[in-house]
N, CA, C and O atoms as a CHARMM CRD file, in Angstrom:
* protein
*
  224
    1    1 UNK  N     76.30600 -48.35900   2.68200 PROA 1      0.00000
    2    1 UNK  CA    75.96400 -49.24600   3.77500 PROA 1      0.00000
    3    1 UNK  C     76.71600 -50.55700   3.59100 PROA 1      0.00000
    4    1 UNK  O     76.78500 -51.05800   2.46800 PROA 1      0.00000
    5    2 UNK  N     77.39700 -51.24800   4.86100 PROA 2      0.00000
    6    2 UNK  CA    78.07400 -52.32200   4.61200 PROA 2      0.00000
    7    2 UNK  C     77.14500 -53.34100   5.16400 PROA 2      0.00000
    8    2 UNK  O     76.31300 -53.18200   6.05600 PROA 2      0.00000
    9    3 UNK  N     77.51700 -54.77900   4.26000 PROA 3      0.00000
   10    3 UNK  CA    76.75700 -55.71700   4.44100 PROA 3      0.00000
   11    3 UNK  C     77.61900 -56.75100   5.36500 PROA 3      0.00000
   12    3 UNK  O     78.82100 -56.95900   5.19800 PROA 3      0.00000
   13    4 UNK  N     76.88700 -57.30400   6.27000 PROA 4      0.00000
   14    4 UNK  CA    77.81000 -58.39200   6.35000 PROA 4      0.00000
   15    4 UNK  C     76.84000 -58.99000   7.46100 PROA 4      0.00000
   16    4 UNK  O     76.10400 -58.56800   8.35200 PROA 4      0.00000
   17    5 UNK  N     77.29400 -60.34600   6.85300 PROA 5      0.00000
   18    5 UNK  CA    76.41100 -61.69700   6.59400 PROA 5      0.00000
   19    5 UNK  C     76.44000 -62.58400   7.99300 PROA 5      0.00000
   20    5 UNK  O     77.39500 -62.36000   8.73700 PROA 5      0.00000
   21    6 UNK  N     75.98500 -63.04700   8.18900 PROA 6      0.00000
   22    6 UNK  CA    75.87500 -63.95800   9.66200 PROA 6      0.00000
   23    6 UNK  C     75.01300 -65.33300   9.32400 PROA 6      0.00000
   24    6 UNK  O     74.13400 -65.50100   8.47900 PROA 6      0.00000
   25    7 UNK  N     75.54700 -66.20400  10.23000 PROA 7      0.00000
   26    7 UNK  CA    74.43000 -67.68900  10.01200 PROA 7      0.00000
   27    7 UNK  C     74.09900 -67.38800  11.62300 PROA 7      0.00000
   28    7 UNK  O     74.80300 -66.85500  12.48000 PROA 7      0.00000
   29    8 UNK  N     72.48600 -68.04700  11.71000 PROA 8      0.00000
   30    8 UNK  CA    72.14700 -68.03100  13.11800 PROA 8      0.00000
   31    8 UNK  C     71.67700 -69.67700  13.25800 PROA 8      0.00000
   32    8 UNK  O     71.40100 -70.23600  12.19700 PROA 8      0.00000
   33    9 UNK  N     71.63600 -69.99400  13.76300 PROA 9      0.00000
   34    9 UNK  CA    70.94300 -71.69000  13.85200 PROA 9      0.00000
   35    9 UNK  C     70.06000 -71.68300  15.50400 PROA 9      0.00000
   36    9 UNK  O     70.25800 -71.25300  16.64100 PROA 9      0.00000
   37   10 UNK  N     68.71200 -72.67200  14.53300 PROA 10     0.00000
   38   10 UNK  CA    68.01800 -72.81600  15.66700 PROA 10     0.00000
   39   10 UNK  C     67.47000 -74.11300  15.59900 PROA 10     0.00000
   40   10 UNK  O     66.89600 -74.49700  14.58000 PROA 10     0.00000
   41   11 UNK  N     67.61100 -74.87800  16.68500 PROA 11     0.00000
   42   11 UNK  CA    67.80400 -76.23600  16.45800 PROA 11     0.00000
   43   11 UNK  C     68.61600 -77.48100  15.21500 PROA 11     0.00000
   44   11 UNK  O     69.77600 -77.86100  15.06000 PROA 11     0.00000
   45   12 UNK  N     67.60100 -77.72700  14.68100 PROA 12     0.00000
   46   12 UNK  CA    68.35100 -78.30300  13.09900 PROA 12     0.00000
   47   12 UNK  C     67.82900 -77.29300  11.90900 PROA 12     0.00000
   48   12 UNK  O     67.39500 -77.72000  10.83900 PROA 12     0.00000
   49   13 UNK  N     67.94500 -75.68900  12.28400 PROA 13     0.00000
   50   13 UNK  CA    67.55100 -75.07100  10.88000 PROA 13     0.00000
   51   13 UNK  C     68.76200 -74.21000  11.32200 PROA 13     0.00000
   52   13 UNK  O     69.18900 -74.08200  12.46900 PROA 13     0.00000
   53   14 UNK  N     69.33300 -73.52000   9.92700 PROA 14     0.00000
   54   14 UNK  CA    70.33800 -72.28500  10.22400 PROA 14     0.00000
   55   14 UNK  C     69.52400 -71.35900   8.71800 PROA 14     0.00000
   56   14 UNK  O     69.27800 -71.78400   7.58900 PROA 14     0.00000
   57   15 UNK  N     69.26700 -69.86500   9.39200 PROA 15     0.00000
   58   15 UNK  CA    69.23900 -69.11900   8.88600 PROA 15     0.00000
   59   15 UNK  C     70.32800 -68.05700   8.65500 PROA 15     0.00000
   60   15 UNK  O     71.17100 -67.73800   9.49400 PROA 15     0.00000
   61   16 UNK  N     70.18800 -67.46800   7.22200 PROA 16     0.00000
   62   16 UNK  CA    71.27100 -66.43600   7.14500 PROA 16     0.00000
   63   16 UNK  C     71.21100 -64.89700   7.42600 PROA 16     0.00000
   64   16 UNK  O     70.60000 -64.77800   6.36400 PROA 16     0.00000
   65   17 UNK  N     71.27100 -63.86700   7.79400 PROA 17     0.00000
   66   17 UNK  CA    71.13700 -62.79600   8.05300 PROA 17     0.00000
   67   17 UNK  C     72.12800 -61.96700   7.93000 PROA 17     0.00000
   68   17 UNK  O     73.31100 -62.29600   8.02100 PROA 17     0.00000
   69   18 UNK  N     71.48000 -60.20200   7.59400 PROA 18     0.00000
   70   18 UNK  CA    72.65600 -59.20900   6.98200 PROA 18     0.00000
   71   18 UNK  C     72.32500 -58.54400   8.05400 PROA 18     0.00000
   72   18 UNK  O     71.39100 -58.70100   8.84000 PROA 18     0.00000
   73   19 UNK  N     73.43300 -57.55600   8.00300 PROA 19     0.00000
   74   19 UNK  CA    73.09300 -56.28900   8.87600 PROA 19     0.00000
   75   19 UNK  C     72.15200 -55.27000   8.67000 PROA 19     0.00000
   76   19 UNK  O     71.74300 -54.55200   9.58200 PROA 19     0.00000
   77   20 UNK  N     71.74400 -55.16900   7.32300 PROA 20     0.00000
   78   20 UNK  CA    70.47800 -54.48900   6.61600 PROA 20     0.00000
   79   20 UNK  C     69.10100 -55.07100   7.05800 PROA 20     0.00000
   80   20 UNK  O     68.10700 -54.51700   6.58900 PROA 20     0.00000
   81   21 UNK  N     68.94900 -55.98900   7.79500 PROA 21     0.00000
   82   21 UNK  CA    67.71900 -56.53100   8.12500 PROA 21     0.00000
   83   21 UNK  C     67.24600 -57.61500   7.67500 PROA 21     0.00000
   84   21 UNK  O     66.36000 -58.31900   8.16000 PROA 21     0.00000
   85   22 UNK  N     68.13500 -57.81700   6.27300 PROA 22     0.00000
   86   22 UNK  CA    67.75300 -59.02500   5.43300 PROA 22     0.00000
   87   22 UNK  C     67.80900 -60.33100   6.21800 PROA 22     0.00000
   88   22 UNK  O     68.65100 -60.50000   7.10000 PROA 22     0.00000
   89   23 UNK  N     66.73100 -61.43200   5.82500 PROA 23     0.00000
   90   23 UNK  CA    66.92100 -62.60400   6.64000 PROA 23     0.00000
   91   23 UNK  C     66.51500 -63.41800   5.70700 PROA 23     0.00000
   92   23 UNK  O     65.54200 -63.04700   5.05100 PROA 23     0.00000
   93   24 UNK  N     67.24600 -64.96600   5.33600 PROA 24     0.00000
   94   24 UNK  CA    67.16300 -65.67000   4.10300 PROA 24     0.00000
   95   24 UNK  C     65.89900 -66.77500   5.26100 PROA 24     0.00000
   96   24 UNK  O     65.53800 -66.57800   6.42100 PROA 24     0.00000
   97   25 UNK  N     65.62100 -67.64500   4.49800 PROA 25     0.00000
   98   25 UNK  CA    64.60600 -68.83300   5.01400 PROA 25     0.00000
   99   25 UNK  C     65.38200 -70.12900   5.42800 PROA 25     0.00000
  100   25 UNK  O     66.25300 -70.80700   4.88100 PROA 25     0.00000
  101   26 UNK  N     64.57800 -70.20700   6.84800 PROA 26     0.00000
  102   26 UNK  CA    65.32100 -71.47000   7.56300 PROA 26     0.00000
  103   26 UNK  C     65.76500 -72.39500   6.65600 PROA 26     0.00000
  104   26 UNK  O     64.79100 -72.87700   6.07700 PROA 26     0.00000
  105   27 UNK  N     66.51600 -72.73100   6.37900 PROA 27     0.00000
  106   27 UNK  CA    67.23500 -74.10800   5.57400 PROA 27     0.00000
  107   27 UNK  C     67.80700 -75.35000   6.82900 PROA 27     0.00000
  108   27 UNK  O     68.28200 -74.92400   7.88200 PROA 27     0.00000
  109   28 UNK  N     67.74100 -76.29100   6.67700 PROA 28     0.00000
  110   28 UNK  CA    68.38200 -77.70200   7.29700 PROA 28     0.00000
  111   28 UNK  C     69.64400 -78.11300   6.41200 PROA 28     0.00000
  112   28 UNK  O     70.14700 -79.21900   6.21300 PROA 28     0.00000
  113   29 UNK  N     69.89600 -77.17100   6.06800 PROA 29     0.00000
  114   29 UNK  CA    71.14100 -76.90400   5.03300 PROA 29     0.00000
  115   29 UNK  C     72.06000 -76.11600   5.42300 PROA 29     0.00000
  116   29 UNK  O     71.95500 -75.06800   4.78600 PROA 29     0.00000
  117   30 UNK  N     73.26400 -76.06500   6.44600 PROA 30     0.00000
  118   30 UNK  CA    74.07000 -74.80000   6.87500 PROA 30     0.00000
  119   30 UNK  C     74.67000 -74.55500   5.53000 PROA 30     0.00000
  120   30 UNK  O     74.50800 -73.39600   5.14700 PROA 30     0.00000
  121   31 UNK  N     75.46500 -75.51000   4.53000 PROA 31     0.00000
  122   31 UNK  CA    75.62500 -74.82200   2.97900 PROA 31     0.00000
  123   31 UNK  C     74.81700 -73.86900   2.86900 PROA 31     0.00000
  124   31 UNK  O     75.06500 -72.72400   3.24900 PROA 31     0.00000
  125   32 UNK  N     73.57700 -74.29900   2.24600 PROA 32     0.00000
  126   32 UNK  CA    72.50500 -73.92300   1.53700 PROA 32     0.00000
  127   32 UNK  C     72.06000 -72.57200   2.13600 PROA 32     0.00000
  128   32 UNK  O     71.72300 -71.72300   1.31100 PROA 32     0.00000
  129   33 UNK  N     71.98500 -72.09900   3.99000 PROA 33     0.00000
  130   33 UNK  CA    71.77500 -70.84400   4.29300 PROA 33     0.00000
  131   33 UNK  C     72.81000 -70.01000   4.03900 PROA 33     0.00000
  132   33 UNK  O     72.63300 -68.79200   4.03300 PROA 33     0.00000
  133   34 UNK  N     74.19000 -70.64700   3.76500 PROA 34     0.00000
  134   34 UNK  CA    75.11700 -69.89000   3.19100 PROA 34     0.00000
  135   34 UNK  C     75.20100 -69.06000   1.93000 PROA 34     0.00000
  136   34 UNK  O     75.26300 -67.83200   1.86100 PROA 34     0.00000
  137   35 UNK  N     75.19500 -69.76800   1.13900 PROA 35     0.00000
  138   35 UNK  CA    74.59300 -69.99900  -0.55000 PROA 35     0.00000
  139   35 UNK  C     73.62900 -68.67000  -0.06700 PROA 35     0.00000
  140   35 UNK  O     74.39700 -67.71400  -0.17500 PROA 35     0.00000
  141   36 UNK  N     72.59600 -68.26800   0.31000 PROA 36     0.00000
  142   36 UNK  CA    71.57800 -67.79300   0.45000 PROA 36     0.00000
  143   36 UNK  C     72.22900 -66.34000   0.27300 PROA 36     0.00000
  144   36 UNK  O     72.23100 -65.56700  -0.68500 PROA 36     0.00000
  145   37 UNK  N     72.92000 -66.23900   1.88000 PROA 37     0.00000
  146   37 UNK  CA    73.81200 -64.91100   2.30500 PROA 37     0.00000
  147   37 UNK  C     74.66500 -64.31200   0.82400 PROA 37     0.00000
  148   37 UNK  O     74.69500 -63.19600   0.30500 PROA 37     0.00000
  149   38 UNK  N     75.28800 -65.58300   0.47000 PROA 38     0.00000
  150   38 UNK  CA    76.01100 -64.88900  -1.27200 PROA 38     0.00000
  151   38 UNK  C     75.21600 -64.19200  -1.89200 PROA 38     0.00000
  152   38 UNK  O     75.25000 -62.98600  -2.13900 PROA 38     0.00000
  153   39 UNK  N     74.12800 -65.34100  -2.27500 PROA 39     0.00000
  154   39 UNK  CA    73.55400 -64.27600  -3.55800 PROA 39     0.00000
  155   39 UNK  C     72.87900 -62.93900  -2.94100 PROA 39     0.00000
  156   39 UNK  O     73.10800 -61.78300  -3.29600 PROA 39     0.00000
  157   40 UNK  N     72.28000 -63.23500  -2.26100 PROA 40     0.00000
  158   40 UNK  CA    71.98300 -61.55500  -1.20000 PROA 40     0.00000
  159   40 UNK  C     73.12600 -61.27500  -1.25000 PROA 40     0.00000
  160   40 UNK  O     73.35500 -61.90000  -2.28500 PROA 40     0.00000
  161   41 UNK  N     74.27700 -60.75200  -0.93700 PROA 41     0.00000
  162   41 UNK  CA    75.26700 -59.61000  -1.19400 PROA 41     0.00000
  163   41 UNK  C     75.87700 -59.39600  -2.93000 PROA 41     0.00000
  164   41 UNK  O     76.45200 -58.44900  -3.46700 PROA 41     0.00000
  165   42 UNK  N     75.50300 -60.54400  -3.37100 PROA 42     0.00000
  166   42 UNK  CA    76.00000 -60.35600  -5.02100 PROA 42     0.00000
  167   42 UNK  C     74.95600 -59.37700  -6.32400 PROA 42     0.00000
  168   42 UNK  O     75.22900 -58.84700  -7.40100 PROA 42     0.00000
  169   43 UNK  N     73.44500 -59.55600  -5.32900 PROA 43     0.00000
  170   43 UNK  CA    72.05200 -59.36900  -6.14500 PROA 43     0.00000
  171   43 UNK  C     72.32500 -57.59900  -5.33300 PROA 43     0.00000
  172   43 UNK  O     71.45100 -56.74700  -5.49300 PROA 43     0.00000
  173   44 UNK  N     73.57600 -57.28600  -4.52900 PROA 44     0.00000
  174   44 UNK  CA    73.08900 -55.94800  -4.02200 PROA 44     0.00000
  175   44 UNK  C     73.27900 -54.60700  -4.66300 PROA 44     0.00000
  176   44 UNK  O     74.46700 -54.28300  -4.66800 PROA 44     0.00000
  177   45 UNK  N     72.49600 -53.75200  -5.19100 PROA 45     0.00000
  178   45 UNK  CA    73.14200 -52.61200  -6.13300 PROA 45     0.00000
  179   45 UNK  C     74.46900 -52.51600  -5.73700 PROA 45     0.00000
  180   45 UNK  O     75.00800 -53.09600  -4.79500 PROA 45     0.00000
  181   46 UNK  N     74.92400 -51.77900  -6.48700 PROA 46     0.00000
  182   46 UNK  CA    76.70100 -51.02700  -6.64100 PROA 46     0.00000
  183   46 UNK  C     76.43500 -49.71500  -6.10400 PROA 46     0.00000
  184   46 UNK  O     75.69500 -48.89600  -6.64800 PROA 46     0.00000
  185   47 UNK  N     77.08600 -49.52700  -4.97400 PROA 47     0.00000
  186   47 UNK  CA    77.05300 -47.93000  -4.99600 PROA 47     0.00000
  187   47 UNK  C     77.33500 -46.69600  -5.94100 PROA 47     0.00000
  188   47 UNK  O     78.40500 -46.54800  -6.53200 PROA 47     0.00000
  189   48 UNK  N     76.72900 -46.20300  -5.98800 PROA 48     0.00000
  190   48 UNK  CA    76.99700 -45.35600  -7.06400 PROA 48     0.00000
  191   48 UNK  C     78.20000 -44.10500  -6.63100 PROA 48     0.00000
  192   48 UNK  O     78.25500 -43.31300  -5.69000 PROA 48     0.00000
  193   49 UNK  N     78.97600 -44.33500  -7.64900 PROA 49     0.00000
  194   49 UNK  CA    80.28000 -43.37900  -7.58600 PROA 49     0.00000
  195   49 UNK  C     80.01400 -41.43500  -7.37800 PROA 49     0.00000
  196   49 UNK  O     79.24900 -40.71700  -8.02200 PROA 49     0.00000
  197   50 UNK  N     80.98800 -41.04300  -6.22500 PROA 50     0.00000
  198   50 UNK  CA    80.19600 -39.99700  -5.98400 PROA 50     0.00000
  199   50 UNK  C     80.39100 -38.68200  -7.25000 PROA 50     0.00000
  200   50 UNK  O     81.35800 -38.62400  -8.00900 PROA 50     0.00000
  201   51 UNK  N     79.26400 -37.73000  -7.23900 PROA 51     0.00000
  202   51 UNK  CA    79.10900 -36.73400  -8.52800 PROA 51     0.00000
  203   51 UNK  C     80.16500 -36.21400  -8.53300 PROA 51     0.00000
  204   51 UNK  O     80.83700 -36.08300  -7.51000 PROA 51     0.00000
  205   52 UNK  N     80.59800 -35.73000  -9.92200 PROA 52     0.00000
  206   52 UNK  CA    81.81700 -35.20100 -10.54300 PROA 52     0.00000
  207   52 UNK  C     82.01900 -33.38500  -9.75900 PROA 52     0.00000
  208   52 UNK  O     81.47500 -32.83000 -10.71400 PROA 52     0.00000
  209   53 UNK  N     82.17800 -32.85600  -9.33600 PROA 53     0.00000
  210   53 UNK  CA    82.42100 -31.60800  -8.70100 PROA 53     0.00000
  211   53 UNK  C     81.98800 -30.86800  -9.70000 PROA 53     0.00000
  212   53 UNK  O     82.37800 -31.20300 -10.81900 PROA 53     0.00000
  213   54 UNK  N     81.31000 -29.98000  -9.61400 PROA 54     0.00000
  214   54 UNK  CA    80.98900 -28.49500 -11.07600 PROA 54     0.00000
  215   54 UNK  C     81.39800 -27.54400 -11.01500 PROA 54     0.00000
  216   54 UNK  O     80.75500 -27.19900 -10.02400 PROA 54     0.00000
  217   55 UNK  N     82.00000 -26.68400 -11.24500 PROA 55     0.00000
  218   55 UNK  CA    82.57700 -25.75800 -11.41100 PROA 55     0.00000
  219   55 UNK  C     81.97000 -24.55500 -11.10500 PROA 55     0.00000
  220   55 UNK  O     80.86200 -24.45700 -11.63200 PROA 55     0.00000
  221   56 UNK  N     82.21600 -23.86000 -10.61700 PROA 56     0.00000
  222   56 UNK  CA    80.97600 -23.14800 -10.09800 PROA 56     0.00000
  223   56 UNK  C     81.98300 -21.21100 -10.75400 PROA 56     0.00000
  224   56 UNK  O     81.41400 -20.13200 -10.58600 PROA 56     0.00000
């Protein structure tokens, strides 16, 4: 699943949001909802590499 990150702003707050549903907390900080969006995609498992084929 690909992530990717968006700022939304509503009035003087900007929140950050993924395409996964994730949504960080209003900040009055457009940095700071940024900052947010990072570590949400950095904190996200690794996909796991697909199984080795078996021999059948």
């Amino acid at each position: 699943m690909s992530h990717q990150t968006s700022l939304t702003e509503r009035g003087s707050f900007a929140v950050a949001r993924c395409s996964c549903g994730w949504a960080g907390p209003a900040r009055r900080s457009r940095d700071r909802a940024r900052t947010d969006a990072e570590t949400h995609a950095l904190t996200l498992p690794s996909p796991s590499p697909p199984p080795d084929p078996v021999d059948a």
